[in-house]
C-alpha positions as CSV (number, residue, x, y, z in Angstrom):
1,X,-24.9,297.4,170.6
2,X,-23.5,298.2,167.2
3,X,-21.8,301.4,166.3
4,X,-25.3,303.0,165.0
5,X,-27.4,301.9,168.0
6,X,-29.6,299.8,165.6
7,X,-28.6,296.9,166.4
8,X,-28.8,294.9,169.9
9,X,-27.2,291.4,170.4
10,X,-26.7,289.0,173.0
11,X,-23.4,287.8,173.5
12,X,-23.9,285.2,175.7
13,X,-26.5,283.0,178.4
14,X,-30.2,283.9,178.2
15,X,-30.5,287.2,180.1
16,X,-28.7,290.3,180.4
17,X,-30.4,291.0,176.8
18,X,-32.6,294.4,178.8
19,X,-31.8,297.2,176.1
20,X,-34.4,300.9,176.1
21,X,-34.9,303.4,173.4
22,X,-32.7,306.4,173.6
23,X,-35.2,309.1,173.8
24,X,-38.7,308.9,175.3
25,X,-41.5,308.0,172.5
26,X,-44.0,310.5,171.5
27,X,-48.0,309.8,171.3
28,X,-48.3,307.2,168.9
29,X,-44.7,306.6,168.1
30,X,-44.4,303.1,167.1
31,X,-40.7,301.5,168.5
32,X,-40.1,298.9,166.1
33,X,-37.9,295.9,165.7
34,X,-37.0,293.3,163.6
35,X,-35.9,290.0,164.9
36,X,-32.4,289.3,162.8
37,X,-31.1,286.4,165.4
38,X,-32.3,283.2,167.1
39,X,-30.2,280.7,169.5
40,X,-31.6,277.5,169.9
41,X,-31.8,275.8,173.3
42,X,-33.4,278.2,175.3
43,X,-37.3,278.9,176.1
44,X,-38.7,282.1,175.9
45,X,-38.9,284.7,173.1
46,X,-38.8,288.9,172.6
47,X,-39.9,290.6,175.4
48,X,-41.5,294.4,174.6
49,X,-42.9,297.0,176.5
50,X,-43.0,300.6,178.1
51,X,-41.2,301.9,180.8
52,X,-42.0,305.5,183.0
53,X,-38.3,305.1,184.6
54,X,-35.3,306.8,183.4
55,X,-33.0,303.9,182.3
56,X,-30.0,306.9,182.8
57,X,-31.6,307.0,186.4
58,X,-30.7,303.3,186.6
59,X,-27.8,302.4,189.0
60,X,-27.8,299.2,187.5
61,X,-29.6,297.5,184.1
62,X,-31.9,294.2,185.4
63,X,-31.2,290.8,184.5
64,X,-34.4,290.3,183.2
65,X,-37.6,292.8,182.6
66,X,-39.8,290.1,183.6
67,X,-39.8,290.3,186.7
68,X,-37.1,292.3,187.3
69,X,-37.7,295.4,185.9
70,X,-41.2,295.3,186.1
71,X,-40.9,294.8,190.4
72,X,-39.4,298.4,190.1
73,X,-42.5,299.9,189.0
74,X,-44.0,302.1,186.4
75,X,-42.8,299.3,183.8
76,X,-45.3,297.5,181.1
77,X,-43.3,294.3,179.7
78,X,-45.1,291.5,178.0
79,X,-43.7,288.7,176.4
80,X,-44.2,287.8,172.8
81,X,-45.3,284.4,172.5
82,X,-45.6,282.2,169.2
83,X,-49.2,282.5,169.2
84,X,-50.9,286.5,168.8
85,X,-50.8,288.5,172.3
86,X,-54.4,289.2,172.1
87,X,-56.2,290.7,174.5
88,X,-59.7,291.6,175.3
89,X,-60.8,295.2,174.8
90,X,-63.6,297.1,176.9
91,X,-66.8,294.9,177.1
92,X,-65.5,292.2,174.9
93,X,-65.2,288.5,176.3
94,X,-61.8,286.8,176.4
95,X,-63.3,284.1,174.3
96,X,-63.5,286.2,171.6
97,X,-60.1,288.2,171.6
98,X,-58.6,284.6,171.5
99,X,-59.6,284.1,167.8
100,X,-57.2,284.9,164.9
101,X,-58.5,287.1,162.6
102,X,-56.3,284.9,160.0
103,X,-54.1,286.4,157.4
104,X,-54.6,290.4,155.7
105,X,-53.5,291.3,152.3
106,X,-50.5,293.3,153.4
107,X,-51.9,295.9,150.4
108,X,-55.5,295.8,151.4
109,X,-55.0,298.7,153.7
110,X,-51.9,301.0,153.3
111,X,-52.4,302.2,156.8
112,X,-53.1,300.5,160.6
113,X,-55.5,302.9,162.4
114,X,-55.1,302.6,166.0
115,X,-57.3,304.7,168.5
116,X,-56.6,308.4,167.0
117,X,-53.1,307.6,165.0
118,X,-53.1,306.3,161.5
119,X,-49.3,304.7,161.0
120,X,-48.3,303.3,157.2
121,X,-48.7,299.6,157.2
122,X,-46.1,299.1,155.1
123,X,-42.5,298.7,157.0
124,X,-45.2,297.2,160.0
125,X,-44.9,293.6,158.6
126,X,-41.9,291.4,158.5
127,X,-41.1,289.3,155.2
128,X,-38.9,285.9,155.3
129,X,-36.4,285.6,152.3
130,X,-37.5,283.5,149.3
131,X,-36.1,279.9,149.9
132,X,-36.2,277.0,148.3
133,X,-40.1,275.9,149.4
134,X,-41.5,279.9,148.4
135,X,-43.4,278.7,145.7
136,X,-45.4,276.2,147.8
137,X,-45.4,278.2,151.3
138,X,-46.2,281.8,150.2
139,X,-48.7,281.4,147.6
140,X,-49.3,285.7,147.5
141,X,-46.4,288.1,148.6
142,X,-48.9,290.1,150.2
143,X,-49.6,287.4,152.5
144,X,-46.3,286.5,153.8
145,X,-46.9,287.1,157.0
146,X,-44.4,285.3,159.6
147,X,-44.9,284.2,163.2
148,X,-44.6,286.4,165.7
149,X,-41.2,285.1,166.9
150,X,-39.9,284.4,163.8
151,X,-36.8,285.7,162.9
152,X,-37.5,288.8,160.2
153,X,-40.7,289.5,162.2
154,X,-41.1,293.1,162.9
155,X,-42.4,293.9,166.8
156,X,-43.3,297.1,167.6
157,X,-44.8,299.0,170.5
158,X,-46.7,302.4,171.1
159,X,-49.0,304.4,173.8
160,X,-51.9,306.3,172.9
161,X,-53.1,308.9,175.1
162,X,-56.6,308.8,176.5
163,X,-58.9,311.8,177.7
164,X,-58.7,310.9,181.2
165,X,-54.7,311.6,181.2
166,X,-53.7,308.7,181.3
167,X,-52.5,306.2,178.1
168,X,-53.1,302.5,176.8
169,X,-50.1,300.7,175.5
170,X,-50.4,298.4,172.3
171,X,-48.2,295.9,170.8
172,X,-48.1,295.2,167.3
173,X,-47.2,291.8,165.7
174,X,-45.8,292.1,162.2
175,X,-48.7,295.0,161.2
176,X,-51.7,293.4,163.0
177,X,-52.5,295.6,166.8
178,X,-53.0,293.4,169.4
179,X,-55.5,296.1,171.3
180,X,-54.5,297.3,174.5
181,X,-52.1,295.2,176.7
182,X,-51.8,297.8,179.3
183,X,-53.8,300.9,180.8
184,X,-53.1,303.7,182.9
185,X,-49.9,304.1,181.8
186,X,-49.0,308.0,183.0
187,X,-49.3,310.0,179.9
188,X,-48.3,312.8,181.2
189,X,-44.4,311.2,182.1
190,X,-41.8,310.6,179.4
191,X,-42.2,306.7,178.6
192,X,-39.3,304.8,177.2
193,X,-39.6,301.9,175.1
194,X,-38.3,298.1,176.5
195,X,-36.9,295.6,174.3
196,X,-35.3,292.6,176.4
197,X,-33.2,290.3,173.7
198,X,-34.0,287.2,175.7
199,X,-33.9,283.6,175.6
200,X,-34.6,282.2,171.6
201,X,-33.9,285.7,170.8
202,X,-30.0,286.4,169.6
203,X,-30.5,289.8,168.0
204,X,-32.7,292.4,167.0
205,X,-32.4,295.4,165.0
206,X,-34.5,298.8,165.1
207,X,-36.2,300.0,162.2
208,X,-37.3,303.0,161.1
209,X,-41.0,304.2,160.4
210,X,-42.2,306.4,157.8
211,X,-44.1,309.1,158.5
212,X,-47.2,310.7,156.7
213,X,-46.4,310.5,152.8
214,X,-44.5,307.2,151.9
215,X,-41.4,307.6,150.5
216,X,-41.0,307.4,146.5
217,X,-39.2,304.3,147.2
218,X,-42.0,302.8,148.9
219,X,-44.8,304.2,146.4
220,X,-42.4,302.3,143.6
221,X,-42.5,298.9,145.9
222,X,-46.5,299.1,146.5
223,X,-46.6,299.1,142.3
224,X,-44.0,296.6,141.6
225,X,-45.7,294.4,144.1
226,X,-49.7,294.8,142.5
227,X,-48.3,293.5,139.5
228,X,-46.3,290.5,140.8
229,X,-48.2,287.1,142.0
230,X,-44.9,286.2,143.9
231,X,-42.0,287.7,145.0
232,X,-39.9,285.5,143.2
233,X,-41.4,287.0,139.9
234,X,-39.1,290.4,141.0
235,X,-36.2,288.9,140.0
236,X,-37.4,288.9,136.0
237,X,-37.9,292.7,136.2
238,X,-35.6,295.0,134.9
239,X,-34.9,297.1,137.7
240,X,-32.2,297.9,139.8
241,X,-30.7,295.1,142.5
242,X,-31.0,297.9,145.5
243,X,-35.2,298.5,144.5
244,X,-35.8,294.2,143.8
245,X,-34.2,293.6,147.2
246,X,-36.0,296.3,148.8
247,X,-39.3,294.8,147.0
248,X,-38.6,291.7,148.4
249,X,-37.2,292.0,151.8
250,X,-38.0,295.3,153.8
């Protein structure tokens, strides 16, 4: 861990990567992460969840949280695959929670609305850095949208209570919800949020979520980037290198 506790990396091997938020998340809290790392050579990506145990209560941190962790108990840990962990909600066939719903205009909808909590879109979705190729790959800024175990892709995960008392846990892949990849999680218990740095996975680094109104600084980004066809254009405004960076990157 670095100095802040933002930042989680693996120093060596393919395990011993099981890192937990410090405080228990509150209804609807999104924990959110940003791949900043890969290691080539191993299989296996991210792994994010929800645990009901007190990692101080730990005597010792698992190996892995697959199936380590998760063979303790009250632990929801799925790993994040290069494909879209979708799965089928209430009454829907697995057919037809298998087919991407293809790429969203990050600006189309400022906020993701999932089950009673409206979260900003914005920070959601992870962004690649201009290279050499841009022009030809990312054809609309707003549609940058990288793979789920990229590195710069944003992974978050959240519970939302239910009526009955108990709580469905969602996964969200660079500002897209997955639905539901685990129910009757215990509402009622503090839940902690799981992030195992595993495998392909080097490093990853928190970020944080605003809140209600967006910051100034992100009202100033969602005009810059109406008037840009690419990112790349940024550079030619006269602005300030900390705002064009943060148009560009965060």
């Amino acid at each position: 861990m670095d100095p802040s506790g933002t930042r989680a990396t693996r120093v060596e091997s393919f395990a011993h990567g099981v890192c937990f938020s410090r405080e228990p998340l509150a209804p609807g809290q999104v924990f959110l992460v940003e791949i900043e790392e890969k290691e080539l050579g191993w299989c296996g990506h991210l792994r994010l969840g929800l645990t009901a145990l007190d990692p101080a209560s730990l005597t010792a941190v698992p190996e892995f949280s697959l199936p380590d962790l998760v063979s303790l108990g009250h632990s929801w840990v799925f790993a994040i695959t290069r494909h879209h962990n979708r799965v089928p909600r209430e009454g829907q066939p697995e057919a037809e929670a298998a087919v991407p719903s293809g790429p969203q205009a990050l600006l189309a909808e400022p906020y993701l609305r999932i089950e009673q909590f409206r979260i900003p879109r914005d920070r959601l979705v992870g962004r690649s850095r201009p290279g050499l190729y841009s022009h030809l790959l990312d054809q609309l800024y707003e549609q940058n949208v990288l793979p789920p175990t990229a590195r710069r892709s944003r992974l978050g995960v959240l519970f939302c209570p239910r009526e009955d008392g108990t709580a469905d846990m969602h996964i969200i892949i660079n500002g897209e919800d997955m639905g539901p990849s685990a129910r009757g999680l215990p509402a009622a218990r503090p839940l902690y949020a799981v992030v195992d740095v595993f495998a392909s996975t080097k490093s990853v680094r928190l970020v944080q979520l605003e809140y209600g109104l967006p910051s100034l600084q992100t009202l100033c980004r969602l005009v810059i980037q109406k008037s840009v066809i690419h990112r790349l254009a940024i550079d030619g405004l006269h602005l300030p290198k900390g705002l064009k960076d943060f148009c560009k990157y965060e």
